[in-house]
MMTF fields as JSON, N, C-alpha, C and O atoms, coordinates in Angstrom:
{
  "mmtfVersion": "1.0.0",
  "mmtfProducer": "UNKNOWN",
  "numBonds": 439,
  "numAtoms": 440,
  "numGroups": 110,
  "numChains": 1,
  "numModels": 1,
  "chainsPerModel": [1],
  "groupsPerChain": [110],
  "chainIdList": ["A"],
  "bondAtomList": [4, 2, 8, 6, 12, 10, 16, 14, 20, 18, 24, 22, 28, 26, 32, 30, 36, 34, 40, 38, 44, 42, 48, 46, 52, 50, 56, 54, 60, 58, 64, 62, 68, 66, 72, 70, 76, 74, 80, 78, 84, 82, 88, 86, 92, 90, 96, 94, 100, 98, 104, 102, 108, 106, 112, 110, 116, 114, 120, 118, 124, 122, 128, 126, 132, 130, 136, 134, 140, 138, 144, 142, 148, 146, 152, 150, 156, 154, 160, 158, 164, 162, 168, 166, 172, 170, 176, 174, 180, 178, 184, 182, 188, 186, 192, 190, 196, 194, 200, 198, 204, 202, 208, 206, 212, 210, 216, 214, 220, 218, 224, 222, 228, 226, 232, 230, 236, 234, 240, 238, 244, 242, 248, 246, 252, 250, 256, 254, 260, 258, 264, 262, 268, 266, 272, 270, 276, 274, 280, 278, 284, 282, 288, 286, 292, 290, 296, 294, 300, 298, 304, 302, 308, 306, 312, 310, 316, 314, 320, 318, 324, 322, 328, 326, 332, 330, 336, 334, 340, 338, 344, 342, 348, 346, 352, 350, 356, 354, 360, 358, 364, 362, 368, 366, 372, 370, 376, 374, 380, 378, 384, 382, 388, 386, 392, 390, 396, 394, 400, 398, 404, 402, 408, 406, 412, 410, 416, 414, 420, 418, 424, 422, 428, 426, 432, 430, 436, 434],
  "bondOrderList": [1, 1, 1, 1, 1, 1, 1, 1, 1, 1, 1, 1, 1, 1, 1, 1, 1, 1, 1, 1, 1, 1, 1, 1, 1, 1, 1, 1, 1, 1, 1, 1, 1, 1, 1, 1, 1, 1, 1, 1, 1, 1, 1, 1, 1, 1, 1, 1, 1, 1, 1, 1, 1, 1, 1, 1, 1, 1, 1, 1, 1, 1, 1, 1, 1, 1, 1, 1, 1, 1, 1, 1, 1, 1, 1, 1, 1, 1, 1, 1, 1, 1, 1, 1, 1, 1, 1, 1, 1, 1, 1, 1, 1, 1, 1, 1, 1, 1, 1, 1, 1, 1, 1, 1, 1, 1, 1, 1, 1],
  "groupList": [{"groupName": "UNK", "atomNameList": ["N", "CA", "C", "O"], "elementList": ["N", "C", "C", "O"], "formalChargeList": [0, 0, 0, 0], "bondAtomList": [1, 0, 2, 1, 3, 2], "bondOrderList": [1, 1, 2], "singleLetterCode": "X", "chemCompType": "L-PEPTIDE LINKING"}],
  "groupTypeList": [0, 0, 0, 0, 0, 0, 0, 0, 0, 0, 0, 0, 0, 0, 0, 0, 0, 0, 0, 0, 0, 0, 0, 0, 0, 0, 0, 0, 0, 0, 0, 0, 0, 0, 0, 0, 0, 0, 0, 0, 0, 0, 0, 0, 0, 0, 0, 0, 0, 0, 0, 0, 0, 0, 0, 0, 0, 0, 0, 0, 0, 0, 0, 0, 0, 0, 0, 0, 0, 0, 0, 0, 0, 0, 0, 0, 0, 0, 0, 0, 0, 0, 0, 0, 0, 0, 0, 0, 0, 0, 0, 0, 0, 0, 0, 0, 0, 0, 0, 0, 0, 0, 0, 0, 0, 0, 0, 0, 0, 0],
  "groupIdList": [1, 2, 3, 4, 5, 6, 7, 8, 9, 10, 11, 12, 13, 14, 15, 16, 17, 18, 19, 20, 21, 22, 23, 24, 25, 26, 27, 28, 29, 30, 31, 32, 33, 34, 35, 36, 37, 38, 39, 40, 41, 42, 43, 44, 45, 46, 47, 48, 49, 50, 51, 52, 53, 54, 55, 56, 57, 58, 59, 60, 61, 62, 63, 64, 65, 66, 67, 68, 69, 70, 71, 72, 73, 74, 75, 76, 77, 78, 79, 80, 81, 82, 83, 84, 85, 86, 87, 88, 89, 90, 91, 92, 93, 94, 95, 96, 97, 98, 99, 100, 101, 102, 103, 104, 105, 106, 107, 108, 109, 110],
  "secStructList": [7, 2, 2, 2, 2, 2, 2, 6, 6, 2, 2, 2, 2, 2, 2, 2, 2, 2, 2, 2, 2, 2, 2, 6, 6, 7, 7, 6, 6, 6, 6, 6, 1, 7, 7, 7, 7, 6, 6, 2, 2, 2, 2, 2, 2, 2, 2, 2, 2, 2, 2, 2, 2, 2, 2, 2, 2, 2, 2, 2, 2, 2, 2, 2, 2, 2, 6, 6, 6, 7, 7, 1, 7, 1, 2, 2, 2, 2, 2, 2, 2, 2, 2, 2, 2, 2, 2, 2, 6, 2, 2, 2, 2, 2, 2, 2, 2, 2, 2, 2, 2, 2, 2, 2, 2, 2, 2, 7, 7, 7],
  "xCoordList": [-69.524, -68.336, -67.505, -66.279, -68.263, -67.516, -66.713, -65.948, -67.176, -66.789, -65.414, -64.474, -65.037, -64.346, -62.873, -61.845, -63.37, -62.054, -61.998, -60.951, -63.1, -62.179, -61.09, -60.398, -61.375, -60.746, -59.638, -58.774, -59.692, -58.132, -57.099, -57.257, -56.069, -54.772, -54.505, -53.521, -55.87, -55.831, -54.55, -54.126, -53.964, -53.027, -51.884, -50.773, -51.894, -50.468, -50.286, -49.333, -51.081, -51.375, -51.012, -50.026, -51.566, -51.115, -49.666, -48.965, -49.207, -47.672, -46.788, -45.618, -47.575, -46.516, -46.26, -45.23, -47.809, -48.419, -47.343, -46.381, -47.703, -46.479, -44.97, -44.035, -44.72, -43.31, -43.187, -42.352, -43.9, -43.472, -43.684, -43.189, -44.335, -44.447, -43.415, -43.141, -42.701, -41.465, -40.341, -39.203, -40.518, -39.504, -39.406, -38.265, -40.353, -41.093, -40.672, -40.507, -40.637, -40.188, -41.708, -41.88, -42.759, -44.007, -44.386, -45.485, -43.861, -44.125, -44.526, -43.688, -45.522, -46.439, -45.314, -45.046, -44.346, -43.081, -42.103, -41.549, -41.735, -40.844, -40.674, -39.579, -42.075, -42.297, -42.185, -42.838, -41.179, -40.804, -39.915, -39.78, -38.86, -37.861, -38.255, -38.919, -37.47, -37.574, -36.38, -35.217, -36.755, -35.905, -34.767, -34.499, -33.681, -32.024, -31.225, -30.08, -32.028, -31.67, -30.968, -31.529, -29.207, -28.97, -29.459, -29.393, -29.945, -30.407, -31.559, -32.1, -32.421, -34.097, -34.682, -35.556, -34.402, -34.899, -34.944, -36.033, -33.9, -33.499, -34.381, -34.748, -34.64, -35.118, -36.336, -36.78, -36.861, -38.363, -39.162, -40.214, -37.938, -37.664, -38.05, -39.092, -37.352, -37.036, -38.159, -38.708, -38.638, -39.958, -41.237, -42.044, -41.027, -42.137, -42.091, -43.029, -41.127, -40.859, -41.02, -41.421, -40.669, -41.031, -42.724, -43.236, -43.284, -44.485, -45.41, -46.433, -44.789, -45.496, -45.001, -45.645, -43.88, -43.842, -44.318, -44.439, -44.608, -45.696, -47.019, -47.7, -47.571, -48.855, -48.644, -49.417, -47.72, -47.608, -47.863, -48.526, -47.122, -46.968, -48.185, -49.041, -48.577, -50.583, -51.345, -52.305, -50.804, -52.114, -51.433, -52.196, -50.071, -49.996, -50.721, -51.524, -50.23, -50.722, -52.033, -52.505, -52.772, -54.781, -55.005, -55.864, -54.189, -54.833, -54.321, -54.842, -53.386, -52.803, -53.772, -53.92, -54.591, -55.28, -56.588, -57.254, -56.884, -58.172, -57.84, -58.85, -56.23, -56.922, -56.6, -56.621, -56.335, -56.44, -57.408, -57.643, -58.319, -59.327, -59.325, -60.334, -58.169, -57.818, -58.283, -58.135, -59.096, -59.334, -60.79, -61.451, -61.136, -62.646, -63.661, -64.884, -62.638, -63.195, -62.62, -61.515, -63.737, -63.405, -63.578, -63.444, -63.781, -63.704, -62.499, -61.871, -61.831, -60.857, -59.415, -58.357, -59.44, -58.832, -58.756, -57.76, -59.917, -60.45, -59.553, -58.625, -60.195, -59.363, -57.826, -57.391, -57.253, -56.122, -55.353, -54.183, -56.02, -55.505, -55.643, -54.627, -57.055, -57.128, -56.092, -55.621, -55.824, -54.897, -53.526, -53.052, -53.012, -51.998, -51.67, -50.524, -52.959, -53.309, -53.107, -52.594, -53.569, -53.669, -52.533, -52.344, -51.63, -50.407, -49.362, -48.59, -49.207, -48.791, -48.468, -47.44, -49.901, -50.537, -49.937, -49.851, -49.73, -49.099, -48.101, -47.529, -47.516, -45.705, -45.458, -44.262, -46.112, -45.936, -45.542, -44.69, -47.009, -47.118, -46.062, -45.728, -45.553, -44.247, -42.859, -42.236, -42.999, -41.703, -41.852, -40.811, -42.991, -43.029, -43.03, -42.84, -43.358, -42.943, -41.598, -41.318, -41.028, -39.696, -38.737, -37.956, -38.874, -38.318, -38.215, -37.343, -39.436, -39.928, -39.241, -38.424, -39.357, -38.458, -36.831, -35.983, -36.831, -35.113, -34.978, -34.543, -35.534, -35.325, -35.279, -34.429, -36.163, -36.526, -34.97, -34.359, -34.468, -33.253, -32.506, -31.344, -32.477, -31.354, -31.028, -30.012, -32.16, -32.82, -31.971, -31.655, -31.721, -31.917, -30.353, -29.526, -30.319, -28.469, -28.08, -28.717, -26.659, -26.526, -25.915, -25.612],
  "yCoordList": [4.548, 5.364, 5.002, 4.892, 4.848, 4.481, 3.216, 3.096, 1.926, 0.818, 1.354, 0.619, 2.264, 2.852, 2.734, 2.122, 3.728, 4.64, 3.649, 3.645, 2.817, 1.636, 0.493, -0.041, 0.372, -0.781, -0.327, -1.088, 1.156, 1.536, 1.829, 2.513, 1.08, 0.783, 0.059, 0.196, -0.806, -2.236, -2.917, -3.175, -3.183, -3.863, -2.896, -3.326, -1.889, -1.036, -0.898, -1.429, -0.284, 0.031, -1.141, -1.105, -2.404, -3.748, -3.744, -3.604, -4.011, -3.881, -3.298, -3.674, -1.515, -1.0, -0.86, -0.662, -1.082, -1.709, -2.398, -2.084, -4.026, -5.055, -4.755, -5.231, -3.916, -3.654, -2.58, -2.876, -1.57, -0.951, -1.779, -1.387, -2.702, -3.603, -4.612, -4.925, -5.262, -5.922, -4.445, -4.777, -3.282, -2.626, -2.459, -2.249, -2.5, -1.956, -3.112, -2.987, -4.53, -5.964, -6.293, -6.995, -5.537, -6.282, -7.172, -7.554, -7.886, -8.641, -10.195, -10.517, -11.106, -12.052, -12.557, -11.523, -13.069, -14.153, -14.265, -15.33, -12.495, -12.563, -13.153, -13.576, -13.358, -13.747, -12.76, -11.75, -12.805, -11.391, -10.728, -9.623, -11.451, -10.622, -10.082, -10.491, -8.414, -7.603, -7.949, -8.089, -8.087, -8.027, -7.849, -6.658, -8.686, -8.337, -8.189, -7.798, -8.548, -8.767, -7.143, -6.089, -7.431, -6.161, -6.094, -7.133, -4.933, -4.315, -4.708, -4.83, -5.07, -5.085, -4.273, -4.299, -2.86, -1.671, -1.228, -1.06, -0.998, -0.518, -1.754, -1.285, -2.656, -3.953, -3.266, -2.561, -3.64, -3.044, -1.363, -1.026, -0.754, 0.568, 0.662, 1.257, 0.148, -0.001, -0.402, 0.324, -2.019, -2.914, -1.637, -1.491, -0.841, 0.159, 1.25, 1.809, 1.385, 2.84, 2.054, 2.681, 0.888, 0.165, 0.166, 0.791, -0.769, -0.404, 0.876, 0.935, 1.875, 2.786, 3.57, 4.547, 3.163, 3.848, 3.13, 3.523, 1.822, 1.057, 1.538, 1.742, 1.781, 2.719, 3.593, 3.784, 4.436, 5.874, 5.795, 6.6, 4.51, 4.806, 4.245, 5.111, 3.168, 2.641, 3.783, 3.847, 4.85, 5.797, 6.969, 7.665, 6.933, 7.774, 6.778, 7.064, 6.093, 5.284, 5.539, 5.953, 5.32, 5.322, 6.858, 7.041, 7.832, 9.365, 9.614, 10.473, 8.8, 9.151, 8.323, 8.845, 6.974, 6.606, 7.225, 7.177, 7.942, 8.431, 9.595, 10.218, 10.589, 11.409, 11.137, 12.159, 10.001, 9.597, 8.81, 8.66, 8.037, 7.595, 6.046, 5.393, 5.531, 4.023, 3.139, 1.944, 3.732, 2.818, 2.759, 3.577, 1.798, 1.277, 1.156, 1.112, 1.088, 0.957, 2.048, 2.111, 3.046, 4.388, 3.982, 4.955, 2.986, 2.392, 2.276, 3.23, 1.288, 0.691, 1.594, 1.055, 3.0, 4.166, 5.025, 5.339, 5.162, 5.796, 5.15, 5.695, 3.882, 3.39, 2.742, 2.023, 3.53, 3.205, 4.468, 4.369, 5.642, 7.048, 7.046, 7.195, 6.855, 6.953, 5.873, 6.317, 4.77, 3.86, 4.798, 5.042, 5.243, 5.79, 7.318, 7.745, 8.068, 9.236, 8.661, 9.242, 7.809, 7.153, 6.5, 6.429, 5.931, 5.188, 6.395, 6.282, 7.635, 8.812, 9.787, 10.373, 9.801, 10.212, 9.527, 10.003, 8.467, 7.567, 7.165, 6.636, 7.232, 7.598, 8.642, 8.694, 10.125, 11.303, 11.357, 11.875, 10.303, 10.854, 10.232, 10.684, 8.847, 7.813, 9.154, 9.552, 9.484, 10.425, 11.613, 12.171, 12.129, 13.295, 13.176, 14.069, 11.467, 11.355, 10.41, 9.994, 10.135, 9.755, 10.861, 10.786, 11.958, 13.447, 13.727, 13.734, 13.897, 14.384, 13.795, 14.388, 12.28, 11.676, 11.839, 11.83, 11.958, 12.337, 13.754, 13.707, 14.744, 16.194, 15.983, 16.585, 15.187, 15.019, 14.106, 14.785, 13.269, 12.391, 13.746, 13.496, 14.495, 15.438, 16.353, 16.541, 16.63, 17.709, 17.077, 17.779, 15.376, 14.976, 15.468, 15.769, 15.425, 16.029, 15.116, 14.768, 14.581, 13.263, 13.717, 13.031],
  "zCoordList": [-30.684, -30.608, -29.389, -29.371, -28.47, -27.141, -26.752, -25.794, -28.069, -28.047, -28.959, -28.652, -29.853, -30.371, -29.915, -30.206, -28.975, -27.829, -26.492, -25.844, -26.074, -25.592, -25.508, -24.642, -27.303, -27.963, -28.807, -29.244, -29.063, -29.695, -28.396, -27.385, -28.83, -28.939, -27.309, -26.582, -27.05, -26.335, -25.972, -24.846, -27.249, -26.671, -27.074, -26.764, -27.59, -27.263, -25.711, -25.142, -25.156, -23.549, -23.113, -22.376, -23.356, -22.42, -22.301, -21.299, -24.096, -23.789, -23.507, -23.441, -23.139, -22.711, -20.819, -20.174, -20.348, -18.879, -18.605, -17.904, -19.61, -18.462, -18.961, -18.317, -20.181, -19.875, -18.44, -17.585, -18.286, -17.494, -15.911, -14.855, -16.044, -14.703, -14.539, -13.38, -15.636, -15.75, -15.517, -15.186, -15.626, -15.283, -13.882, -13.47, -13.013, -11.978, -10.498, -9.285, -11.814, -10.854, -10.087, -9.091, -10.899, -10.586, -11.166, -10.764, -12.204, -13.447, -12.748, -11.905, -12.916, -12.255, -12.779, -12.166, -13.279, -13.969, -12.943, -12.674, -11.995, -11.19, -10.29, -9.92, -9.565, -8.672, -7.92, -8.182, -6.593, -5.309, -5.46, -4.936, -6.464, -6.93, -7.95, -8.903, -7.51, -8.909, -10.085, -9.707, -11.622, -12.453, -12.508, -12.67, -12.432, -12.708, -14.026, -14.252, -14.659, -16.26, -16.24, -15.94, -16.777, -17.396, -18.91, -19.568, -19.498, -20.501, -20.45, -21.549, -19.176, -19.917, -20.066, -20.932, -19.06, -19.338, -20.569, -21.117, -21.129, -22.893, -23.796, -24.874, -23.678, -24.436, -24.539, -25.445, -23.302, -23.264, -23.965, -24.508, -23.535, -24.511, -25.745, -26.023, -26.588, -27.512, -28.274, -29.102, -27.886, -27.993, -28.195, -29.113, -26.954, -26.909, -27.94, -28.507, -28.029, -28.841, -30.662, -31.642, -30.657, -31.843, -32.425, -33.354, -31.488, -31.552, -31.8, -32.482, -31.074, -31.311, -32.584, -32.967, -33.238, -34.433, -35.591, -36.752, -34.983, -36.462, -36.216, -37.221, -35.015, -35.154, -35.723, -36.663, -35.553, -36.081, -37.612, -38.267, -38.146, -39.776, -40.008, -40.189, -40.07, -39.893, -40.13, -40.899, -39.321, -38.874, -40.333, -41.003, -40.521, -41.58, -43.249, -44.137, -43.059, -44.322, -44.43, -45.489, -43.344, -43.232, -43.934, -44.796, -43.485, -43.435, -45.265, -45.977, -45.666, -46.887, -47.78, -48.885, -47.563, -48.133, -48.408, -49.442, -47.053, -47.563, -47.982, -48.308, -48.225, -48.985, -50.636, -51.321, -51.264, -52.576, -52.702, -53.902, -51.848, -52.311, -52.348, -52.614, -52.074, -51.681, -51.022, -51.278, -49.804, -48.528, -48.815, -49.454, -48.316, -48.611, -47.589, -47.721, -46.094, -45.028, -44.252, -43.712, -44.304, -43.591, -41.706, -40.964, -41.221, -39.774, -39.818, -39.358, -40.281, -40.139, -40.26, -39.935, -40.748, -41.157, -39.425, -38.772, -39.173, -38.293, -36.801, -36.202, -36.522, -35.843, -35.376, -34.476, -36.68, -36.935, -36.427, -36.057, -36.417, -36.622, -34.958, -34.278, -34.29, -32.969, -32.068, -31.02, -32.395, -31.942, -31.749, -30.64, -32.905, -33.019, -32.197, -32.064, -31.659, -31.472, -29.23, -28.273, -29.33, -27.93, -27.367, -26.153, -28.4, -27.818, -27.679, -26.727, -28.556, -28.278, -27.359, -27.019, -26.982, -25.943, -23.99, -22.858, -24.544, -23.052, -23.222, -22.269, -24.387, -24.101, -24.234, -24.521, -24.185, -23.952, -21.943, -21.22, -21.738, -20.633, -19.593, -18.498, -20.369, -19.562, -19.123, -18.138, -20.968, -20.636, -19.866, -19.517, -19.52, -18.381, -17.145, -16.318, -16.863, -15.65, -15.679, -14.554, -16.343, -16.565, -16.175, -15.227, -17.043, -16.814, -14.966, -14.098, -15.058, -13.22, -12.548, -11.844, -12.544, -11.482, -11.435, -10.542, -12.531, -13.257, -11.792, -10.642, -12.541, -12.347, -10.507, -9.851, -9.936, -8.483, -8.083, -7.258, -8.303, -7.993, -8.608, -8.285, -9.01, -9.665, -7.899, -7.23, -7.765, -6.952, -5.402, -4.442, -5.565, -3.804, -3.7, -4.56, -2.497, -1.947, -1.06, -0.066, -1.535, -0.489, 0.364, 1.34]
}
């Protein structure tokens, strides 16, 4: 089980890691400079928010298969639903601290 919940959504997390590290201008490509590219922020966005809505539908397709009886490999269902349940879960948590920092720069007084 534990090899499970290690290995779902592996590389959602990676890609959304080095996008947020290419946002960050930590990205091993930059070198010392941080990122200048206008629109990479939104690129990377987007990329992310993409991804995670092909998990999303994966994980609806899996739950719709097993309840007609379609899927053959109740693993492969399983880990499809938790993938999708986990990449959720950490772009929940991007946007709450996305928000925060927002609300905190709202907050500063020049």
């Amino acid at each position: 089980m534990s090899d499970i919940i290690n290995g779902v959504g592996a590389s959602s997390i990676g890609s959304i890691s080095s996008g947020i590290g290419s946002i960050a201008g930590l990205s091993s490509s930059s070198g010392s400079q941080p990122a200048q590219k206008s629109g990479e922020f939104s690129t990377i966005l987007n990329k992310t928010l993409s991804e995670l809505n092909e998990s999303q539908v994966a994980a609806d397709k899996a739950v719709a298969d097993l309840a007609t009886g379609e899927i053959t490999d109740l693993h492969q269902a399983a880990i499809a639903i938790g993938k999708a349940e986990t990449s959720m879960k950490l772009m929940l948590e991007i946007r709450n601290k996305a928000i925060s920092a927002y609300k905190e720069v709202a907050r500063t007084q020049l």
